[in-house]
N, CA, C and O atoms as CSV, one atom per row, in Angstrom:
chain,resi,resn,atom,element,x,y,z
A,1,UNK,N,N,-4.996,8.893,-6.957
A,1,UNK,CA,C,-4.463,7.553,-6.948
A,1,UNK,C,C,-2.968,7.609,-6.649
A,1,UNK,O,O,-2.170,8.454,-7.053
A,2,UNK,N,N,-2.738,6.567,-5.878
A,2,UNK,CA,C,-1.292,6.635,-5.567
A,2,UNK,C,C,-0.744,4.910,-6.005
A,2,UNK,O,O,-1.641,4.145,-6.358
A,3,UNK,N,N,0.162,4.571,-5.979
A,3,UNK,CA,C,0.779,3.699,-6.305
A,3,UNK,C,C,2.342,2.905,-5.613
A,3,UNK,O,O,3.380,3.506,-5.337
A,4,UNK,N,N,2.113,1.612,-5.486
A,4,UNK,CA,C,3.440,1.265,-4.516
A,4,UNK,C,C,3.883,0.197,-5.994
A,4,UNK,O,O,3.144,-0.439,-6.745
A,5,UNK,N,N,5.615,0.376,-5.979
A,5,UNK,CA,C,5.689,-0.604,-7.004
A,5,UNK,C,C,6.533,-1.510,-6.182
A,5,UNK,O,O,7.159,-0.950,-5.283
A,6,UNK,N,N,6.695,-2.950,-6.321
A,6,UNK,CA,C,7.353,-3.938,-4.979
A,6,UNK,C,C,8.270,-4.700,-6.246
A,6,UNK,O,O,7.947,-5.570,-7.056
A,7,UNK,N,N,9.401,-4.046,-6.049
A,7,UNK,CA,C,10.681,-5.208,-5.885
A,7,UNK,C,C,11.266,-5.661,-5.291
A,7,UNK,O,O,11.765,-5.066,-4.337
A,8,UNK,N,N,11.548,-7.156,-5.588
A,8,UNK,CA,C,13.041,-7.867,-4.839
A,8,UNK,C,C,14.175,-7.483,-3.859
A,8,UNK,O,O,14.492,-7.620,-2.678
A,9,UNK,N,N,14.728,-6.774,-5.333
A,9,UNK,CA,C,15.851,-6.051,-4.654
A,9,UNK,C,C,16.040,-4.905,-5.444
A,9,UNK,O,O,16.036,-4.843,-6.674
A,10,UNK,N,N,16.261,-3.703,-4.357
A,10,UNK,CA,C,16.674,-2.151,-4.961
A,10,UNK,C,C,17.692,-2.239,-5.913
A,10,UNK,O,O,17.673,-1.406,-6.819
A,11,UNK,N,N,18.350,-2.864,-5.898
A,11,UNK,CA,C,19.819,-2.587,-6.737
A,11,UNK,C,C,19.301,-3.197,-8.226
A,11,UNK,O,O,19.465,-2.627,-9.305
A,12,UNK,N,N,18.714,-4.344,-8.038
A,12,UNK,CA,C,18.555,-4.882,-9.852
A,12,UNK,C,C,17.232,-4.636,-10.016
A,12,UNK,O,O,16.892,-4.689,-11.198
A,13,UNK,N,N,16.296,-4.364,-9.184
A,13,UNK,CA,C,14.817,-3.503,-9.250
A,13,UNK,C,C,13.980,-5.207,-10.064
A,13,UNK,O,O,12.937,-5.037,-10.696
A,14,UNK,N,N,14.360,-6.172,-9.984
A,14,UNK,CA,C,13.965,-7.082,-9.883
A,14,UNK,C,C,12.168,-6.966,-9.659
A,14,UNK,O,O,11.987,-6.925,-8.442
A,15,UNK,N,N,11.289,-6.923,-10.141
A,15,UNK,CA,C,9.943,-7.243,-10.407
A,15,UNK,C,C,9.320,-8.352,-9.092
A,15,UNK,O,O,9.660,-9.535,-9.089
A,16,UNK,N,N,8.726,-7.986,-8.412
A,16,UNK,CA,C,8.247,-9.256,-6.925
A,16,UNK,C,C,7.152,-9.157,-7.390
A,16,UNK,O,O,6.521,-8.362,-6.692
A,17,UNK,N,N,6.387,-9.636,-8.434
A,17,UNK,CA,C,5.251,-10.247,-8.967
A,17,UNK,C,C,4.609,-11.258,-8.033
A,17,UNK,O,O,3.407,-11.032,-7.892
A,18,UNK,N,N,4.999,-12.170,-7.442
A,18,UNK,CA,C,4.142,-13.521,-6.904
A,18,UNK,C,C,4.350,-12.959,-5.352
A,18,UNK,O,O,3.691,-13.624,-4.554
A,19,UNK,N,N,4.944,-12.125,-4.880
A,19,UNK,CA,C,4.811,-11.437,-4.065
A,19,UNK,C,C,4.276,-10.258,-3.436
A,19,UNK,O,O,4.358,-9.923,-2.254
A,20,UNK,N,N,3.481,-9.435,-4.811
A,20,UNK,CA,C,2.458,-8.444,-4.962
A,20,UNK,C,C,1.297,-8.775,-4.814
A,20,UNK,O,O,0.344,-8.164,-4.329
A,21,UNK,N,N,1.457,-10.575,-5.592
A,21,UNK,CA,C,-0.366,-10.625,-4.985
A,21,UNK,C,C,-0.175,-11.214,-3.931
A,21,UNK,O,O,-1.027,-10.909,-3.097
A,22,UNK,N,N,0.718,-12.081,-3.502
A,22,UNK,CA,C,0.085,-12.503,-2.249
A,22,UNK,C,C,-0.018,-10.948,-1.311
A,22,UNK,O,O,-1.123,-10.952,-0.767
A,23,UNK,N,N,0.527,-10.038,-1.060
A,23,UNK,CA,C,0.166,-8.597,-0.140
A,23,UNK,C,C,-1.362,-8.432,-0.890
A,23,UNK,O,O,-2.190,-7.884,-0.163
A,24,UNK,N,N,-1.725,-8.731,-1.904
A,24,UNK,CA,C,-3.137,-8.107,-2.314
A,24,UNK,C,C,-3.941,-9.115,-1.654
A,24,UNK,O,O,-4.937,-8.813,-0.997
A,25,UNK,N,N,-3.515,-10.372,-1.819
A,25,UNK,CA,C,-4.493,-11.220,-1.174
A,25,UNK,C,C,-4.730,-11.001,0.268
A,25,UNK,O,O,-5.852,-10.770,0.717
A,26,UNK,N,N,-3.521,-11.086,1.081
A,26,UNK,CA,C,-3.664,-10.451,2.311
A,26,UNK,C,C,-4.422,-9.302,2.530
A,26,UNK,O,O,-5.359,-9.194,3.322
A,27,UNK,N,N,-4.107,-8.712,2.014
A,27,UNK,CA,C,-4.892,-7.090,1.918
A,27,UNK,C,C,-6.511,-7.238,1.912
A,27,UNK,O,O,-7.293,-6.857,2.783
A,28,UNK,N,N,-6.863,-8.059,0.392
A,28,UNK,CA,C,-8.567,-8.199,0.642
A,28,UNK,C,C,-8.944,-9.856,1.714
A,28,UNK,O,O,-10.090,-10.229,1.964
A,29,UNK,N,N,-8.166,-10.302,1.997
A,29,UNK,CA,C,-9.116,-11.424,3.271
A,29,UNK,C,C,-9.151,-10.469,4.990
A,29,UNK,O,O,-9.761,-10.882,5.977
A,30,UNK,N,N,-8.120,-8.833,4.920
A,30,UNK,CA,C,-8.196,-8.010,6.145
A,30,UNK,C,C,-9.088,-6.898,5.869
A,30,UNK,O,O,-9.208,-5.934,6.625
A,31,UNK,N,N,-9.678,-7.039,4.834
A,31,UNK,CA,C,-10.659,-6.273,4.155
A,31,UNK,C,C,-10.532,-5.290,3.379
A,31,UNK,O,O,-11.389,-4.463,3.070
A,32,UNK,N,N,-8.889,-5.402,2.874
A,32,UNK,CA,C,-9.142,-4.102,2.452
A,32,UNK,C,C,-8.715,-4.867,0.612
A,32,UNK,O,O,-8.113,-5.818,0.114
A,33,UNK,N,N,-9.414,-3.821,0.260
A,33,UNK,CA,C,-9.187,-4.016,-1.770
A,33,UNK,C,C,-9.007,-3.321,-2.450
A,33,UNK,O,O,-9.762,-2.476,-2.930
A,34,UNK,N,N,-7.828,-3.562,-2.659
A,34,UNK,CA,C,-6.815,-3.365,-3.593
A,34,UNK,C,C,-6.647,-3.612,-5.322
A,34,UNK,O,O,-7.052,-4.711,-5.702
A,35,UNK,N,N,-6.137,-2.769,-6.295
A,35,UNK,CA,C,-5.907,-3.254,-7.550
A,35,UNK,C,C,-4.198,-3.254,-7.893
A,35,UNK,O,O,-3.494,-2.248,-7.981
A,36,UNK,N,N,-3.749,-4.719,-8.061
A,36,UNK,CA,C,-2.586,-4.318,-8.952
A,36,UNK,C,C,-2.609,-4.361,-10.225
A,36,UNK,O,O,-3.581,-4.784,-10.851
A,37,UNK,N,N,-1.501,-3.911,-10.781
A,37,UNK,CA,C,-0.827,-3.655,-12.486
A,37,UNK,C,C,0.438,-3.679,-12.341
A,37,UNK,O,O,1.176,-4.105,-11.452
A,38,UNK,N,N,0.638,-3.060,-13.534
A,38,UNK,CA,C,1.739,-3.007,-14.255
A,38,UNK,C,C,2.195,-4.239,-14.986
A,38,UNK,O,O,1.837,-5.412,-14.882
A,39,UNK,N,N,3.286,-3.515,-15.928
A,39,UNK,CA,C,3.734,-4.706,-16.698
A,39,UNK,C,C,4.231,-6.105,-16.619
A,39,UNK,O,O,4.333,-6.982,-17.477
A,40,UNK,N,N,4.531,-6.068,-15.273
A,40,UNK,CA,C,4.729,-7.452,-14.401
A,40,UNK,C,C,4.294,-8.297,-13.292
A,40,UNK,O,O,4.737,-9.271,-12.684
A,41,UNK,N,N,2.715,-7.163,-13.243
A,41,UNK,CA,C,2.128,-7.373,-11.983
A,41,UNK,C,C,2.823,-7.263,-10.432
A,41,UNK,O,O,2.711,-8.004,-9.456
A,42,UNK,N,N,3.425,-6.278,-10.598
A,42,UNK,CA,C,4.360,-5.551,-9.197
A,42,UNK,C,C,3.642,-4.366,-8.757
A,42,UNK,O,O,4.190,-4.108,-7.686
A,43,UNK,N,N,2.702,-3.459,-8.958
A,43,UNK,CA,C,2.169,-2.428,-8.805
A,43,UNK,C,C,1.360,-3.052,-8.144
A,43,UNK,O,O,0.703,-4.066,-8.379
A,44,UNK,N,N,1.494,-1.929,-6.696
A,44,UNK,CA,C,-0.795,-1.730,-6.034
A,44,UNK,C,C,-0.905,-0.454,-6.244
A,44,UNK,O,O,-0.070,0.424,-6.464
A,45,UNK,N,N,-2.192,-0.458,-6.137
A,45,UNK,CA,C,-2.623,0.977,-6.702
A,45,UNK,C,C,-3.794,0.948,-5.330
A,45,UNK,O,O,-4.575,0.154,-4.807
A,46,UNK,N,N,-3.293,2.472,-5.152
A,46,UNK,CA,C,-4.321,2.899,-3.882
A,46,UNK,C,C,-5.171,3.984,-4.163
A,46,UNK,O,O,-4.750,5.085,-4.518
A,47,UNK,N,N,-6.871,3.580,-3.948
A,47,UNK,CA,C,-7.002,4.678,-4.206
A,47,UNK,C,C,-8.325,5.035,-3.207
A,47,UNK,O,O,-9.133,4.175,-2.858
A,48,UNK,N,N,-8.387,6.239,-2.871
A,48,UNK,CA,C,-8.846,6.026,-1.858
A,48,UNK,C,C,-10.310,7.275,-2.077
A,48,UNK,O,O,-10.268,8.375,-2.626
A,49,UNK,N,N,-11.339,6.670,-1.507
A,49,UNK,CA,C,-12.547,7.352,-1.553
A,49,UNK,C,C,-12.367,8.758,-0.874
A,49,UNK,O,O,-11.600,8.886,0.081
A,50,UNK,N,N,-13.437,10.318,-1.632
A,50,UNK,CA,C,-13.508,10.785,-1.522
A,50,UNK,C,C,-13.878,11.275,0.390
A,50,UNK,O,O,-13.525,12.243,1.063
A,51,UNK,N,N,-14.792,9.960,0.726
A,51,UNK,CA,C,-15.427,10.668,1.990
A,51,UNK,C,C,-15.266,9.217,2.892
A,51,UNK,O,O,-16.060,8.450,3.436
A,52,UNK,N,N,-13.543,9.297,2.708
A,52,UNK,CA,C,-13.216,8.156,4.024
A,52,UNK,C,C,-13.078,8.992,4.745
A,52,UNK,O,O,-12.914,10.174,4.445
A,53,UNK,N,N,-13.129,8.437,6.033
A,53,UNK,CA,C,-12.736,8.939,7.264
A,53,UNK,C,C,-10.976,8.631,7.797
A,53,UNK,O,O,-10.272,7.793,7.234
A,54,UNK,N,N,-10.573,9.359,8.785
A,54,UNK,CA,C,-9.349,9.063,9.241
A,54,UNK,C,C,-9.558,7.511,9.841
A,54,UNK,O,O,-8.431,7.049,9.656
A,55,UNK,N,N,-10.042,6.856,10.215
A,55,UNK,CA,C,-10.063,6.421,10.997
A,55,UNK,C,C,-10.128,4.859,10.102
A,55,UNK,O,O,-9.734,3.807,10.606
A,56,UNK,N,N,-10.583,4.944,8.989
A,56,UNK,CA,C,-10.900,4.004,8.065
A,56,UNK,C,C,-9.743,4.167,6.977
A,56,UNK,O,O,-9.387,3.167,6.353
A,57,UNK,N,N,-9.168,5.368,6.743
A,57,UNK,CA,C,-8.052,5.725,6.110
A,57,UNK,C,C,-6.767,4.756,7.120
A,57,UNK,O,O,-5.966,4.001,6.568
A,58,UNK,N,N,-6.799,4.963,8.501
A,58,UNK,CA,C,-5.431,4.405,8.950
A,58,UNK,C,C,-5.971,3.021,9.200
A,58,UNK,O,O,-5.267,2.011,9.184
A,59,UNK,N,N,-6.592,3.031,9.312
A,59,UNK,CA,C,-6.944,0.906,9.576
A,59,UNK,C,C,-6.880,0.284,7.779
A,59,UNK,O,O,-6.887,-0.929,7.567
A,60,UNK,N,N,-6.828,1.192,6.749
A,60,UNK,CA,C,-6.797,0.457,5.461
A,60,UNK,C,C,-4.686,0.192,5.661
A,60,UNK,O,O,-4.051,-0.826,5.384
A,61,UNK,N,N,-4.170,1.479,6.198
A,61,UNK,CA,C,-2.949,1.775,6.078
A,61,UNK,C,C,-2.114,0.566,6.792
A,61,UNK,O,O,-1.206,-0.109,6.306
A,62,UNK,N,N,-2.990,0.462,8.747
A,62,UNK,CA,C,-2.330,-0.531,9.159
A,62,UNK,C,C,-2.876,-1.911,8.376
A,62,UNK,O,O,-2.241,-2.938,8.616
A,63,UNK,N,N,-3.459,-1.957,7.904
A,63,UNK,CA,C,-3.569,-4.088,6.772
A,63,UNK,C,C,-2.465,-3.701,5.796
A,63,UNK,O,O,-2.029,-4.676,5.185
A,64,UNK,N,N,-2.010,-2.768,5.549
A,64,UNK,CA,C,-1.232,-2.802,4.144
A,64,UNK,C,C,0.381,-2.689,4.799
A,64,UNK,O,O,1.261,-2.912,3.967
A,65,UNK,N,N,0.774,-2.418,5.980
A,65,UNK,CA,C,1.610,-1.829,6.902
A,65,UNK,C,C,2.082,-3.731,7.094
A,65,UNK,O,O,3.136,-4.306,6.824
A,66,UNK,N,N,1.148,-4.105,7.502
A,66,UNK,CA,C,0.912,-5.632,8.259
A,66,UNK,C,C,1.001,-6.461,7.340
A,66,UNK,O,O,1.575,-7.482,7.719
A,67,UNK,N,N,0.626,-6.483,6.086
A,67,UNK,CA,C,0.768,-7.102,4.843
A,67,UNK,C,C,2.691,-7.314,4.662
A,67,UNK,O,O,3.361,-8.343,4.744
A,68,UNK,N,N,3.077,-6.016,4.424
A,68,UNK,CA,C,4.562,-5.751,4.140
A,68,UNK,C,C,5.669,-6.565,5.281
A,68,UNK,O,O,6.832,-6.937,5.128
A,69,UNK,N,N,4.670,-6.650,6.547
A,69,UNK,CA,C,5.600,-7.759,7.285
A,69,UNK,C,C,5.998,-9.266,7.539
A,69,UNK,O,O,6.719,-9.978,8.238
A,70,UNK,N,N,4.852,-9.299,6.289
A,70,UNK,CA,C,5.384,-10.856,5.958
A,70,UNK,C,C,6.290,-11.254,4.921
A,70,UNK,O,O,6.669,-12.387,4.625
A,71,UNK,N,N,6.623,-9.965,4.337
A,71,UNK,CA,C,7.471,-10.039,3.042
A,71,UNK,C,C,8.830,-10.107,4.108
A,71,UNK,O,O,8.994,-9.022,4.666
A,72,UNK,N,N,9.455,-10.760,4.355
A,72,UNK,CA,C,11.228,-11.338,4.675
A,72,UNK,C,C,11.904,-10.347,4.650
A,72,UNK,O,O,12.337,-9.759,5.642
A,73,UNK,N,N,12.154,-9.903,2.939
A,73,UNK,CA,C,13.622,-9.360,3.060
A,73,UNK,C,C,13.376,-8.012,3.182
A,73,UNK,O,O,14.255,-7.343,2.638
A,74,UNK,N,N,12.667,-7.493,3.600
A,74,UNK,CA,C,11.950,-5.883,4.179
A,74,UNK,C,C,12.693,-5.916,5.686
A,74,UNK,O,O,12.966,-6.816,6.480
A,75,UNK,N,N,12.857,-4.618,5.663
A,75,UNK,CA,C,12.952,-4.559,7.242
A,75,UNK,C,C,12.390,-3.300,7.899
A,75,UNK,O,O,12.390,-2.138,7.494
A,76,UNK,N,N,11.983,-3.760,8.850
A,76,UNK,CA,C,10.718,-2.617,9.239
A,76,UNK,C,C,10.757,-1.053,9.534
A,76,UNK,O,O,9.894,-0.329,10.031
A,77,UNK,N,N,12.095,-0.756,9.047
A,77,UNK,CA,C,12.124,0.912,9.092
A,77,UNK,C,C,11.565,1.227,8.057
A,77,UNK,O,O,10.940,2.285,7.982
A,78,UNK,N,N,11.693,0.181,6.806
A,78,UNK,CA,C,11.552,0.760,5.652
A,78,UNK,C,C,10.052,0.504,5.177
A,78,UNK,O,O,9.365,1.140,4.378
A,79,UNK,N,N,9.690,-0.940,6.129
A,79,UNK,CA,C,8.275,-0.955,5.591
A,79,UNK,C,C,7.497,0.184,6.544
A,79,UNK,O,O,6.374,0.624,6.300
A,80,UNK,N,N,8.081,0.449,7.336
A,80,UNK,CA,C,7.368,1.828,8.055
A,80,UNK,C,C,7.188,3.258,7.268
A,80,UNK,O,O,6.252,4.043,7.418
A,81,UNK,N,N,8.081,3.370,6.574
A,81,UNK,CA,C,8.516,4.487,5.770
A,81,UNK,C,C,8.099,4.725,4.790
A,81,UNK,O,O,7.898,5.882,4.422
A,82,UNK,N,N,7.778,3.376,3.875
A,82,UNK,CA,C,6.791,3.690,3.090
A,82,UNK,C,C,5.200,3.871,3.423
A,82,UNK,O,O,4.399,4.542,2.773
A,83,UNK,N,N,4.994,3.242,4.385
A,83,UNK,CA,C,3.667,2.872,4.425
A,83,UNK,C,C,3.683,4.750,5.251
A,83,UNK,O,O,2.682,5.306,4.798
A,84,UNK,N,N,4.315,5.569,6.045
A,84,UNK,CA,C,4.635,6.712,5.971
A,84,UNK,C,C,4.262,7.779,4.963
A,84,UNK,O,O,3.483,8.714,5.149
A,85,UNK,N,N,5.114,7.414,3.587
A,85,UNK,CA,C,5.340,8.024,2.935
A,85,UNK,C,C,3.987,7.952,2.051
A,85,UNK,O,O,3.664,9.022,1.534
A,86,UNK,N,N,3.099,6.768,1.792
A,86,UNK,CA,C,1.959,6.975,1.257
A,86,UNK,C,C,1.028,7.757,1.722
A,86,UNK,O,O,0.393,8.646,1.155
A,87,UNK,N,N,0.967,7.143,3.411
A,87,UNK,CA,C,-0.373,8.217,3.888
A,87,UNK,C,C,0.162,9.865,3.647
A,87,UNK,O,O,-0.562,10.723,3.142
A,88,UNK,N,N,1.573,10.108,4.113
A,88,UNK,CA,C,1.496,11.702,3.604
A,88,UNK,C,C,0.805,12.208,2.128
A,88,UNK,O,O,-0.032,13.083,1.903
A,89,UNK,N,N,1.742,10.989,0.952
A,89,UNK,CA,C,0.938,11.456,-0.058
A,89,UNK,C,C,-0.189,11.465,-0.880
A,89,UNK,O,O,-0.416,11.965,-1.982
A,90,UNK,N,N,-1.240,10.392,0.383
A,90,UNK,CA,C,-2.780,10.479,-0.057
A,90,UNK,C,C,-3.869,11.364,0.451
A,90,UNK,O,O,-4.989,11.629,0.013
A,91,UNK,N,N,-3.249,11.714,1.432
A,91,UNK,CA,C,-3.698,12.555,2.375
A,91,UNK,C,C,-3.247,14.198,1.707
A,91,UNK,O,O,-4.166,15.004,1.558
A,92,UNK,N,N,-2.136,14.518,1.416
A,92,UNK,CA,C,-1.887,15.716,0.084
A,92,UNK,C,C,-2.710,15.444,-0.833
A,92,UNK,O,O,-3.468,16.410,-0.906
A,93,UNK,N,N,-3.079,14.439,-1.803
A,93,UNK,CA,C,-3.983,14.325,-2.595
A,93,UNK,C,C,-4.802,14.640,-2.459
A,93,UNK,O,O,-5.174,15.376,-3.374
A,94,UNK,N,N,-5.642,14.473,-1.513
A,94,UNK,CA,C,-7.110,14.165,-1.251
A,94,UNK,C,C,-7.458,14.707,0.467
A,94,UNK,O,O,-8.006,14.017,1.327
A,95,UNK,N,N,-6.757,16.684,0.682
A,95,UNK,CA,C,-6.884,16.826,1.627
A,95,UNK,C,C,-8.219,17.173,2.616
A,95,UNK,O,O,-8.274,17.530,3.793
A,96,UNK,N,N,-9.636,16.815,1.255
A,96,UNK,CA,C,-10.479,17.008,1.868
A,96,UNK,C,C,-11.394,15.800,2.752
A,96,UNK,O,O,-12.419,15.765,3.432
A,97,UNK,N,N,-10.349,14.871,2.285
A,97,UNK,CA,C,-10.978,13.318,3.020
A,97,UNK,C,C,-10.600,13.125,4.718
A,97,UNK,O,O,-11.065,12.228,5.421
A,98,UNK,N,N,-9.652,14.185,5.172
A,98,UNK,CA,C,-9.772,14.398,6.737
A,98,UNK,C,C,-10.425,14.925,7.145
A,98,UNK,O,O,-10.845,14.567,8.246
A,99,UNK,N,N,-10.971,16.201,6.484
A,99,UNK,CA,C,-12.078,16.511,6.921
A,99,UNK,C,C,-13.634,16.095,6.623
A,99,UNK,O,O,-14.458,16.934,6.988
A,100,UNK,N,N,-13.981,15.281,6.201
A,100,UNK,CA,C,-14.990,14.444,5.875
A,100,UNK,C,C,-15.229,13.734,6.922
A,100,UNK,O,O,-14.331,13.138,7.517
A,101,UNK,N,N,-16.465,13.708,7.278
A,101,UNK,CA,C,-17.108,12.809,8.494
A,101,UNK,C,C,-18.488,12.141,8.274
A,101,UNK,O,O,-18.995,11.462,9.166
C-alpha cells in the first residue's frame, strides 16, 4: 500500500479535505477506486492488486495523473512527479505485478 497525502499549501501543510474527495470521486466515475483516510480526510491510499498488469497499472496512474489536473494550485511538474514518484514506489513494492500477465 502506498499513500498520497493532499495539501493546500506546502508551507502550512494545510489539510485539502473537500479536495481529496472530489480527486476520489473523479478517480471512481474514470474507473478507478480508491480509499481515502486520515485524520482529516486528505489521504488516498493506493493499493494495488497482486496480478495487475502494466498496462492496467498505468491507465489506473494516468486517471489519478488527470484527476490532479483539475486541482488549480498544482502545477504540472509537480503533479507529474508525484504521480512519478508513486508508480516507482508501487512498482518497488510489488515487483512481481510487472511481471504478471
Amino acid at each position: 500500500m502506498c499513500a498520497i497525502e493532499l495539501v493546500r499549501d506546502a508551507r502550512t501543510k494545510e489539510p485539502a479535505d473537500t479536495e481529496t474527495k472530489e480527486l476520489s470521486k473523479y478517480c471512481y466515475e474514470h474507473g478507478l477506486i480508491n480509499i481515502t483516510a486520515g485524520t482529516y480526510g486528505n489521504v488516498m491510499r493506493i493499493l494495488v492488486p497482486l496480478v495487475v498488469t502494466d498496462a492496467q497499472f498505468d491507465e489506473g496512474m494516468d486517471v489519478l495523473e488527470a484527476g490532479l489536473r483539475l486541482w488549480p494550485k498544482r502545477n504540472n511538474w509537480r503533479r507529474r512527479q508525484l504521480v512519478e514518484v508513486m508508480r516507482c514506489r508501487i512498482q518497488r513494492q510489488n515487483p512481481r505485478a510487472s511481471r504478471i500477465s
